[in-house]
N, C-alpha and C positions, 0 to 999 in steps of 0.2 A: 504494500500500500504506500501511500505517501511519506508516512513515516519513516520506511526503510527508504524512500528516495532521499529523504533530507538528512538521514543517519540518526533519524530519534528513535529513542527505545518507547512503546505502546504498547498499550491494552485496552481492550475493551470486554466489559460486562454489561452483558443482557440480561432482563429480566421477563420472562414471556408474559405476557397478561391479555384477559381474551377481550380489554378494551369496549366495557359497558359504555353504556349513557344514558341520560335521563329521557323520558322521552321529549322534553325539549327542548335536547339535544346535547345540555350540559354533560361534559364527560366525570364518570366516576374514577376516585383514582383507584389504584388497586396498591392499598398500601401491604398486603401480604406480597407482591411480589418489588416490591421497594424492600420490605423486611428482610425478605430472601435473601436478597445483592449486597444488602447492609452487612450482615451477617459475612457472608463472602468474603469482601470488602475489607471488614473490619480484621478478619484472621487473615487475608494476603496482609496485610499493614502491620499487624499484631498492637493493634491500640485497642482501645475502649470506649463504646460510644452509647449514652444511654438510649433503648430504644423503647423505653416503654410508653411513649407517646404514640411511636410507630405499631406496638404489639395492640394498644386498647384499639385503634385506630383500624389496624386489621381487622380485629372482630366483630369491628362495628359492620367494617363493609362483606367478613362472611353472612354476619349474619341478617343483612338486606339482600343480599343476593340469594340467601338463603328461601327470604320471605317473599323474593321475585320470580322466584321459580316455582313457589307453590300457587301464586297466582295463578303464574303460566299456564299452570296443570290445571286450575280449575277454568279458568276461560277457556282452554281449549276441550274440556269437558263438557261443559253447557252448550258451547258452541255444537262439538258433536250428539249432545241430546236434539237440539234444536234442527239439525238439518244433518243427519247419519251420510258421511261417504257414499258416493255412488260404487256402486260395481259394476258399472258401464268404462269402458278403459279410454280415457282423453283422444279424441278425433287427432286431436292438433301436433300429437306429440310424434 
């Protein structure tokens, strides 16, 4: 990469995160995988960094995504009460 064109020593860390959002539109952070990298991070360096702003923080957003996914199930449940799948196979596909 450009670093080795310029002779600098690099790294990079990622954190995968499957990049929610509100529905208007605001993005959720995903502080569990900010925690992860932290963590990481912190033991390449061998320092100490408090993160328990970050850990309450995570739990906050497991457990809204938690409570977003049970929505899911239920709206797509009534939904399917209200008008059951066809078994007719899509013309268009």
């Amino acid at each position: 990469g450009e670093a080795r064109v310029r002779g600098l020593k690099g790294i990079c860390l990622l954190a995968e995160t499957p990049g929610y959002s509100t529905p208007s539109g605001r993005p959720i952070v995903d502080a569990k995988a900010s925690r992860a990298l932290l963590k990481v991070l912190t033991q390449i360096l061998g320092v100490e960094v408090d993160l328990s702003g970050l850990e309450r923080q995570a739990a906050l957003t497991e457990e809204f995504m938690e409570r977003v996914a049970r929505l899911e199930q239920q709206v797509l449940e009534q939904v399917l009460r209200v008008r059951p799948p066809s078994k007719e196979k899509p013309y268009y596909v």
